[in-house]
C-alpha positions as CSV (number, residue, x, y, z in Angstrom):
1,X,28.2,1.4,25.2
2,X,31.2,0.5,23.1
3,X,31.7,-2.6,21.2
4,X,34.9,-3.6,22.6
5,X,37.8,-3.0,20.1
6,X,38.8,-7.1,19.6
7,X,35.1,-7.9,19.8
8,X,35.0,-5.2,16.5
9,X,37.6,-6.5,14.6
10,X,36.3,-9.8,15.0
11,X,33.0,-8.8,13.7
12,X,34.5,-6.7,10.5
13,X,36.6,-9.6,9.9
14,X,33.8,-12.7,10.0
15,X,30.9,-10.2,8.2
16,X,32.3,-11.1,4.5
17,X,33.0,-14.8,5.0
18,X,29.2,-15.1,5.9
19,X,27.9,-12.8,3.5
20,X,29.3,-15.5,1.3
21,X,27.8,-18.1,3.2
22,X,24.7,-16.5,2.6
23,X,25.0,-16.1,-1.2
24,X,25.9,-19.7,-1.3
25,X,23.1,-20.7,0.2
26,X,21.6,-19.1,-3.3
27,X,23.2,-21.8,-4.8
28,X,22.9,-24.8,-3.1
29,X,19.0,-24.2,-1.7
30,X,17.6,-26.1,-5.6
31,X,20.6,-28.4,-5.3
32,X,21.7,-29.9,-2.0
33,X,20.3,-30.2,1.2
34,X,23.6,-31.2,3.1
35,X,25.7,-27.8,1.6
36,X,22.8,-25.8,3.2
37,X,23.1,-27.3,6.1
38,X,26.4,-26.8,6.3
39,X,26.2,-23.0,5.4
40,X,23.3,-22.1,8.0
41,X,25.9,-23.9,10.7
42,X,29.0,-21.5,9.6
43,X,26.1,-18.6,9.8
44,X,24.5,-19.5,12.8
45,X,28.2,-19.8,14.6
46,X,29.4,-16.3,13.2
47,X,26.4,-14.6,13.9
48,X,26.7,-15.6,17.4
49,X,29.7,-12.6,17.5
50,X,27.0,-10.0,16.6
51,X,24.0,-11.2,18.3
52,X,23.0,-7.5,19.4
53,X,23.1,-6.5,16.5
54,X,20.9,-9.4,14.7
55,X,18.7,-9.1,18.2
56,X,17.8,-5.1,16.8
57,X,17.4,-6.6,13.4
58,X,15.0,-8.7,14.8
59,X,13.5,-6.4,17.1
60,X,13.3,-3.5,14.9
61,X,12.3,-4.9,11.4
62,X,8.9,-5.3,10.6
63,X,9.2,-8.5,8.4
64,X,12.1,-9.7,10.2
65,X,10.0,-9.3,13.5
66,X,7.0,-11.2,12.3
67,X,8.9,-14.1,11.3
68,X,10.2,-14.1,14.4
69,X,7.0,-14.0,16.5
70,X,6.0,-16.9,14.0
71,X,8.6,-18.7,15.2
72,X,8.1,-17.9,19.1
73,X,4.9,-18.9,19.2
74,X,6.1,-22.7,17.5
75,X,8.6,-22.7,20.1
76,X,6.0,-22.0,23.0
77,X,3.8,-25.0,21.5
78,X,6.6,-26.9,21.8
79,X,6.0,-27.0,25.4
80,X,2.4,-27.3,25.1
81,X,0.4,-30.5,24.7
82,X,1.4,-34.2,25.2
83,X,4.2,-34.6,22.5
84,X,7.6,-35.9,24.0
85,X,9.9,-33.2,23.9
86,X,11.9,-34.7,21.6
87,X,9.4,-34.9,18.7
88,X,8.3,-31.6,19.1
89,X,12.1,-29.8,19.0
90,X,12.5,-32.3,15.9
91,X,9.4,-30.3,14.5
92,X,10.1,-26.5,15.4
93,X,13.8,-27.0,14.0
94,X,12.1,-27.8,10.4
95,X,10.8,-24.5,11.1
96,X,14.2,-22.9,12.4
97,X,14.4,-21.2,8.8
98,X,12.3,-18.1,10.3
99,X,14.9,-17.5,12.7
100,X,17.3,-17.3,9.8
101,X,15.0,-14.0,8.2
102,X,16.4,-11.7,10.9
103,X,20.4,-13.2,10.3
104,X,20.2,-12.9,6.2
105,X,18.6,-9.1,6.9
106,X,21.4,-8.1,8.8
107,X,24.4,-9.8,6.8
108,X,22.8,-9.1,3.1
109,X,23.5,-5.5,4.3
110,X,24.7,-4.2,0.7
111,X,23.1,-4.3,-2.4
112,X,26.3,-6.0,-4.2
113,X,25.9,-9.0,-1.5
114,X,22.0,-8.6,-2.6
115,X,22.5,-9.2,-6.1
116,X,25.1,-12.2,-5.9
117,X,22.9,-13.8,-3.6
118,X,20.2,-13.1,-6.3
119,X,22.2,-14.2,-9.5
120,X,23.8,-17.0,-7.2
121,X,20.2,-18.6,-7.2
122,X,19.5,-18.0,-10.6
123,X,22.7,-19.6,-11.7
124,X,21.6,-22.8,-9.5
125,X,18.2,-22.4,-11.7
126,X,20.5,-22.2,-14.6
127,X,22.4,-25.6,-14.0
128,X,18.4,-27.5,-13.2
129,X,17.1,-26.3,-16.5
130,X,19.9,-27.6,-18.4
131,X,20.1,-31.2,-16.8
132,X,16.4,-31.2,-16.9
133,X,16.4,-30.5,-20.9
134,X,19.6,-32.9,-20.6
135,X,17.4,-36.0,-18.9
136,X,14.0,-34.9,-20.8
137,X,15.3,-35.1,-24.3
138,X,17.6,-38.8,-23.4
139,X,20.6,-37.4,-23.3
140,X,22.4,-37.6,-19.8
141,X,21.3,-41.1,-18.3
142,X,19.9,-41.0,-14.9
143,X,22.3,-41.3,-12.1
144,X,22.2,-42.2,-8.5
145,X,23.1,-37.8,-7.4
146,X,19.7,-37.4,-8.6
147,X,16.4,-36.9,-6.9
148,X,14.8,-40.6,-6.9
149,X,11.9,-40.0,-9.0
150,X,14.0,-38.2,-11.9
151,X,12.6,-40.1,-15.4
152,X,12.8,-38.5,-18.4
153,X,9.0,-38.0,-18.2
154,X,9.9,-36.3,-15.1
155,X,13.1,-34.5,-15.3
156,X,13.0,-33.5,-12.0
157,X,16.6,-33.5,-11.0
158,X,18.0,-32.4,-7.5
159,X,14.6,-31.8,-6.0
160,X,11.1,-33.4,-6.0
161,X,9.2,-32.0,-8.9
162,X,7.0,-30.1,-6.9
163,X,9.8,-28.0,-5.4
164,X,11.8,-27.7,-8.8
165,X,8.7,-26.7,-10.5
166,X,7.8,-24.0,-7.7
167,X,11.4,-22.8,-7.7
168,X,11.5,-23.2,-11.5
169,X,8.2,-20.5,-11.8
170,X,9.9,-18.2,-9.4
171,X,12.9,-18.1,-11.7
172,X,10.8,-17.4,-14.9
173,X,9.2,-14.3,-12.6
174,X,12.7,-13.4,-11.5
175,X,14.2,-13.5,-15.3
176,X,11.0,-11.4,-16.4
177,X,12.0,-9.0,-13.9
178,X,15.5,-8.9,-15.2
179,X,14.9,-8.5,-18.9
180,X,12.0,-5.7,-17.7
181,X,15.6,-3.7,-16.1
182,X,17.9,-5.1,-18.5
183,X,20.3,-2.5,-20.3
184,X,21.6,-4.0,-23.4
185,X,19.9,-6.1,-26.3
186,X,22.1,-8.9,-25.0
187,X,21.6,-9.0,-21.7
188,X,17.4,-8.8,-22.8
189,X,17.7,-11.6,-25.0
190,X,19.4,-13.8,-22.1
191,X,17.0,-13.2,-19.8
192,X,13.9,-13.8,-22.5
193,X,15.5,-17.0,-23.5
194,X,16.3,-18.1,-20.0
195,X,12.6,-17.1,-19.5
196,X,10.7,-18.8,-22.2
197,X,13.2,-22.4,-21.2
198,X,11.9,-21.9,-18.0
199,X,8.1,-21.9,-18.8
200,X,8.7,-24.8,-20.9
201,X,9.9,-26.8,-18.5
202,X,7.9,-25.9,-15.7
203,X,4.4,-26.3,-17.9
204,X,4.9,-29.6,-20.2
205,X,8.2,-31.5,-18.8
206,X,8.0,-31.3,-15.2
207,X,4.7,-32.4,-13.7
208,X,4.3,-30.1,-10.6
209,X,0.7,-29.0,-10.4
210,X,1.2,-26.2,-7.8
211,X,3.9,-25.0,-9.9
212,X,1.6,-24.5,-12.9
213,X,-0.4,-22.6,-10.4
214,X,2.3,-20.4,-9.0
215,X,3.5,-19.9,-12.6
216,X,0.4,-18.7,-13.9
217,X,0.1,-16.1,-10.6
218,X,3.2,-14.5,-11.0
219,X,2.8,-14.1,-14.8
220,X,-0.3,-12.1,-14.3
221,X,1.2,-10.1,-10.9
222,X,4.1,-9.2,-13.4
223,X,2.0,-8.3,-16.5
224,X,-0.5,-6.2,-14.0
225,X,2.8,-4.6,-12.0
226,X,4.5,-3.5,-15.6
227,X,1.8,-2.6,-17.3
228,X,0.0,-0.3,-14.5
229,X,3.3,1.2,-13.8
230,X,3.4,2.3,-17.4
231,X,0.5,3.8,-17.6
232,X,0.6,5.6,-14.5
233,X,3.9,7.0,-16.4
234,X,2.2,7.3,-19.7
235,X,4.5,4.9,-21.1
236,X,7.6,6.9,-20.6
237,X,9.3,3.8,-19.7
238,X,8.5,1.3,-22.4
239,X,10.1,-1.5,-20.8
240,X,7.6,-1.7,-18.1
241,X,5.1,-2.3,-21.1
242,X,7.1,-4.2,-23.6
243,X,7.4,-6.5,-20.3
244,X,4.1,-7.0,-19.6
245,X,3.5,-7.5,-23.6
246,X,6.5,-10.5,-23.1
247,X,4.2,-11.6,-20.2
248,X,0.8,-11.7,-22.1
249,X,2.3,-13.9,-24.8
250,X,3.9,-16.3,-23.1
251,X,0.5,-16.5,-20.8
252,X,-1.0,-16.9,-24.8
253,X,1.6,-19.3,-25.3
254,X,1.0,-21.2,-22.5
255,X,-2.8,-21.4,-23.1
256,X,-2.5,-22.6,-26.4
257,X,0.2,-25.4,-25.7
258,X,-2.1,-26.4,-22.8
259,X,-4.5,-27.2,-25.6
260,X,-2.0,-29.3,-27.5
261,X,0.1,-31.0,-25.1
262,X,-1.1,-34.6,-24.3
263,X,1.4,-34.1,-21.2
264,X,0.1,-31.1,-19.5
265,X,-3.2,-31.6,-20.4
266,X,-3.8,-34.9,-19.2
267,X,-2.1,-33.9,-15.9
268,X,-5.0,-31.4,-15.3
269,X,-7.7,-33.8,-16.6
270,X,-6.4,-36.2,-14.1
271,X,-6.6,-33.4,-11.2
272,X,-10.1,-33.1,-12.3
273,X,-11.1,-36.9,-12.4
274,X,-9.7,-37.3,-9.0
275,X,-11.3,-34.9,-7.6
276,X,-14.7,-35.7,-8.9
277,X,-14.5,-39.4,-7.8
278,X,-13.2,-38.6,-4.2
279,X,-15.3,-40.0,-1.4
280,X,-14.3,-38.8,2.3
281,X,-11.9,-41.5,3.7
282,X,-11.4,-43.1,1.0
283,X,-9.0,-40.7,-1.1
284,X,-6.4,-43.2,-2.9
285,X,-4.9,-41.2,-5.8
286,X,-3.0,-37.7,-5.3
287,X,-5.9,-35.4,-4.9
288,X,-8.1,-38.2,-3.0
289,X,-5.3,-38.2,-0.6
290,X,-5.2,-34.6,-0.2
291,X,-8.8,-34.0,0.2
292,X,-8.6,-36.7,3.1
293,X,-6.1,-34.9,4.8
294,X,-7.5,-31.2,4.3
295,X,-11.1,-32.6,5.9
296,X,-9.8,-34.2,8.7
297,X,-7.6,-31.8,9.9
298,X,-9.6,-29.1,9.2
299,X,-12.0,-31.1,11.8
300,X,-8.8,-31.5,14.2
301,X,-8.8,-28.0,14.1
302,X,-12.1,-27.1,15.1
303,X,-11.2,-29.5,18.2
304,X,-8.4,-27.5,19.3
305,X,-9.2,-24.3,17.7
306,X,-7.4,-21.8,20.1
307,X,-4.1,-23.1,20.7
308,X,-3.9,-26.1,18.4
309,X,-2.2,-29.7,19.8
310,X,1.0,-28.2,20.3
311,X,3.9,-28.3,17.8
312,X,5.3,-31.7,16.6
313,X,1.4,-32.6,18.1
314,X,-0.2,-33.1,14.4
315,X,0.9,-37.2,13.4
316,X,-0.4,-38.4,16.8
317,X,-3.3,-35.9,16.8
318,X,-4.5,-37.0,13.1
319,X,-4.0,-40.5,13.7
320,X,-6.2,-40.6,16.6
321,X,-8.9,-38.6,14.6
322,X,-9.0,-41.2,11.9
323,X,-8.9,-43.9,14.1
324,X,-11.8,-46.8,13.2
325,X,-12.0,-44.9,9.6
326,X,-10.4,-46.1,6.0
327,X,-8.3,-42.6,5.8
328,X,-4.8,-43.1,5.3
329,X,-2.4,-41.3,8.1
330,X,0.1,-38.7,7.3
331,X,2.6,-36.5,9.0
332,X,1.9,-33.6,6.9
333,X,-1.3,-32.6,5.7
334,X,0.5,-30.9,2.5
335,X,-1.2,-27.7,3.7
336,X,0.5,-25.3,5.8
337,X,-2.4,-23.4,6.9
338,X,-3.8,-26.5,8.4
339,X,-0.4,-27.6,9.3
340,X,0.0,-24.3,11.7
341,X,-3.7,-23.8,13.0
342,X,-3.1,-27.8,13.8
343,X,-0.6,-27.3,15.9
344,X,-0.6,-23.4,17.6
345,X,-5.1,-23.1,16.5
346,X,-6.4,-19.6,15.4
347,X,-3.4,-17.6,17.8
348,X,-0.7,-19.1,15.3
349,X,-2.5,-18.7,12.0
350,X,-3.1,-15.4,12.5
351,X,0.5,-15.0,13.5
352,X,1.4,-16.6,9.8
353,X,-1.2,-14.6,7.9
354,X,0.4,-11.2,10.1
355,X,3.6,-12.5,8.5
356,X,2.1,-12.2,4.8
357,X,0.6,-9.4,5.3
358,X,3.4,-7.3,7.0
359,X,5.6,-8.4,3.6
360,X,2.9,-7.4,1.2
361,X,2.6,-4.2,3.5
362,X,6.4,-3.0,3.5
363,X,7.2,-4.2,0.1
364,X,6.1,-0.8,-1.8
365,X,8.8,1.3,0.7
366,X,11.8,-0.9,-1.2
367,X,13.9,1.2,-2.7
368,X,13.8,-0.3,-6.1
369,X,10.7,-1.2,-8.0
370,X,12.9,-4.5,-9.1
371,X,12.9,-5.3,-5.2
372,X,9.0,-3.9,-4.8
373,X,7.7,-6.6,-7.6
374,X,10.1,-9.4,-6.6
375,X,9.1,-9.3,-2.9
376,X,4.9,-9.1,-3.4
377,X,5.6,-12.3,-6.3
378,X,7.3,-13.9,-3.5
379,X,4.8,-13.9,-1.5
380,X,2.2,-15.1,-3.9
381,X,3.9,-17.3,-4.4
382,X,4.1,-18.8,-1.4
383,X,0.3,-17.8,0.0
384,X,0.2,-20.5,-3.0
385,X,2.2,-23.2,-2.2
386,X,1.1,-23.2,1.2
387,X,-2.6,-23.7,-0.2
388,X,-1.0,-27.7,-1.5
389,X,2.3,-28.1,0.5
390,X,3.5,-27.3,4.0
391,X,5.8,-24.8,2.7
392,X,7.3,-22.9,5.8
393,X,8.4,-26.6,7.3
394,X,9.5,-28.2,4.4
395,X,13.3,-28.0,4.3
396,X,13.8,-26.3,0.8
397,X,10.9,-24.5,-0.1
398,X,11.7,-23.0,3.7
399,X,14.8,-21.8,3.6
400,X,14.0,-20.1,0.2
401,X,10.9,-18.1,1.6
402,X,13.8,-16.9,4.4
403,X,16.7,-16.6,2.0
404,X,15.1,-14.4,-0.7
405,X,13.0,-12.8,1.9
406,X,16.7,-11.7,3.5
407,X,17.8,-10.6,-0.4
408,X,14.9,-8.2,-0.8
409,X,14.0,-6.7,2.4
410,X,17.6,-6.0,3.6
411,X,17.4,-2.8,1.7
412,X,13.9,-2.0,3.5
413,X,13.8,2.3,4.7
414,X,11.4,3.0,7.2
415,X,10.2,6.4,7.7
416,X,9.3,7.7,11.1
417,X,5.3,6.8,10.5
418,X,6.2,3.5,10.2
419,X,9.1,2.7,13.1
C-alpha cells in the first residue's frame, strides 16, 4: 500500500530537520543534558510521521533489533515485581535510549548526515579539551555552568570525570582513526595533535580510572586492527601501519609517563590500597564502596536469578539484602551487568550480552573499514565501562552507546545469508 501523498510530503519535508536533530545531539551528548533532551523530544515527535518505517528498521536490523528486545524485556519487568509503577517507568525511561538505536538508524540514512554527526561529536570533544587545558593550567576560573566537582586538579568540565574521561578516550580512538584515513599532511597533523592532547588529558589531568582502562583497550584494538590489516596487505597501505606505529608510541608514551607522574601514579596506587584493605561491608573509600556493592548484588542475584526483582526493583531490593549489615545502600551498583541480571536475572543479561555480541558480529559487513574499527572499539569500550559504571542507564554515557551506534551501523548491508 501507498503512503498517502500529504502523509509523503510531510515525511520528505521533517526527514532533514531531524537529521539535524540527530547530529546535534553529537554536540550536546559531552555538554548538556537539557539540549539533549530537548533534541530526543523534536525526534521522538517527527518520527512518530514515519513509524512504519522506524517499526522495519527495528524489525529488520540486527543491531537495531537487539536493542530493542533489550529494551522490551525492561519494559515487561516493569510490570513484574513489587515496585510501584511509578518508580519502575522512572527507571525503564533512563533506559529509553535503546529505543532511540532503531530512530538514529533510520534518519542517519546518508553517509554525509553520518559524518556530521561524527565530526559534530568530535567538535564537542574539541571545546572539553580546551577548557579542560584552560581550567588545568589556572587560566579560566571555575564557574557555576560547570560540572560541580571541576578543580583544576580535576578539570572535568561539563561532565563528571568519569564520563569526560570515557568520552575523552573514545575521541583519542576516533582521531587515531581519522589521521589512519587522513588525505593531506595537514589534515594528519590535526588529528595526531588532537590525539596526543587527548591522551594527555585523559591519563595525568583528569582522574577517571575506567577511562584509563578504556583508553588503554582501544589503543591496543587500533594498533592490532591497523597493523594486521597491513600485513594481510603486505603493507601496501602504509597508513594502516604508520597508525599502529603512532599507536605503539603513544601506548610507550603513556607507560613511561605513568612511571613519572606523581598524579596518575598515585591514582593507581590508591586503587590498589583500597582494594587490598577492603573488608565485606565495610568498604568506605571508592573501590571499598564498589566491592560492597558488586558482592551484594551479585548475592541478590543469585536470589532472583531467572527473572531478577523487576525493573526500578534494585534500591528496595539491595536495601533489604543489607539490612542488619554495615554496607552502605545505593541505587546503582556502578555495574551494569549486575544492574541488569538484578532487575530482569539471567533472561535479561543474556539479552544485553546478545546485544554486544550481535554489534561485534555485523560490524565487519560495514562498508568502510573506518566504520568496521570504530563500531568493534565502541563496543569495547563499553563491555568496559559497564564492568565499573551502569553504562546503558546512565543518561550520557547512554545516549552515546545509541547515538554512535545509529552513526556507524546506518550504513550496515546485509546479504541474503544474513536477513
Amino acid at each position: 500500500m501507498r503512503t498517502p501523498f500529504k502523509l509523503a510530503q510531510l515525511q520528505r519535508l521533517i526527514l532533514s530537520p531531524l537529521q539535524w536533530c540527530v547530529i546535534l545531539i553529537g554536540l550536546s551528548v559531552p555538554i548538556s543534558v537539557a539540549f539533549d533532551n530537548l533534541m530526543l523530544a523534536l525526534i521522538l515527535l517527527g518520527a512518530l510521521f514515519s513509524l512504519r518505517r522506524v517499526s522495519l528498521v527495528a524489525i529488520t536490523h540486527p543491531v537495531a533489533r537487539a536493542a530493542i528486545m533489550l529494551f522490551v524485556m525492561l519494559f515487561v519487568e516493569m510490570l513484574y515485581g513489587s515496585t510501584p509503577l511509578k518508580e519502575a517507568l522512572a527507571t525503564l525511561v533512563k533506559y529509553i535510549d535503546l529505543a532511540f538505536v532503531p530512530i538514529f538508524i533510520f534518519l542517519l540514512s546518508n553517509e554525509r548526515a553520518q559524518r556530521n554527526a561524527r565530526y559534530a561529536f568530535m567538535v564537542a570533544m574539541a571545546i572539553t579539551l580546551l577548557l579542560s587545558y584552560l581550567v588545568g593550567l589556572k587560566i579560566l576560573p571555575i564557574t557555576t555552568w560547570m560540572h560541580i566537582w571541576t578543580v583544576p586538579g580535576n578539570p572535568a568540565i561539563f561532565h563528571s570525570h568519569i564520563t569526560q574521561n570515557n568520552m575523552m578516550a573514545f575521541a583519542v580512538f576516533l582521531a587515531l582513526l581519522e589521521w589512519r584515513d587522513a588525505k593531506t599532511r595537514v589534515s594528519k597533523l590535526a588529528w595526531a595533535l588532537f590525539a596526543t592532547l587527548a591522551s594527555i588529558n585523559v591519563l595525568f589531568m583528569v582522574d577517571g580510572r575506567t577511562g584509563h582502562v578504556i583508553y588503554a583497550a582501544l589503543i591496543a584494538w587500533f594498533s592490532w586492527a591497523s597493523l594486521s590489516r597491513a600485513m594481510r596487505q603486505r603493507n601496501k597501505n602504509w597508513g594502516w601501519l604508520q597508525g599502529a606505529l603512532i599507536a605503539l608510541l603513544l601506548s610507550v608514551g603513556a607507560v613511561g609517563s605513568y612511571h613519572n607522574s606523581s598524579h596518575l601514579h598515585e591514582r593507581v596506587a590508591e586503587a590498589i590500597s583500597e582494594y587490598q584493605n577492603w573488608m565485606p561491608d565495610h568498604g568506605s573509600a571508592s573501590i571499598g564502596l564498589r566491592l560492597d556493592f558488586y558482592s551484594n548484588t551479585l548475592a541478590l542475584v543469585k536470589d532472583n536469578l531467572l527473572l531478577g526483582v523487576g525493573t526500578g526493583g534494585f534500591p528496595a531490593a539491595f536495601a533489604l539484602r543489607i539490612q542488619g549489615t554495615d554496607a552502605q545502600t545505593t541505587h546503582n551498583p556502578h555495574n551494569e551487568y549486575l544492574m541488569i541480571s538484578a532487575q530482569t536475572g539471567m533472561i535479561g543479561l543474556g539479552l544485553m550480552l546478545f546485544l554486544f555480541y550481535t554489534h561485534w558480529r555485523y560490524a565487519p559487513l560495514l562498508p568502510s573499514l573506518f566504520q568496521q574499527d570504530a563500531a568493534r572499539g565502541l563496543l569495547i569500550a563499553y563491555i568496559i565501562n559497564c564492568l565499573f559504571n551502569s553504562a546503558l542507564m546512565d543518561h550520557s554515557a547512554g545516549l552515546f552507546f545509541a547515538f554512535m551506534t545509529g552513526v556507524l551501523f546506518s550504513n550496515l548491508k546485509l546479504g541474503s545469508k544474513h536477513d
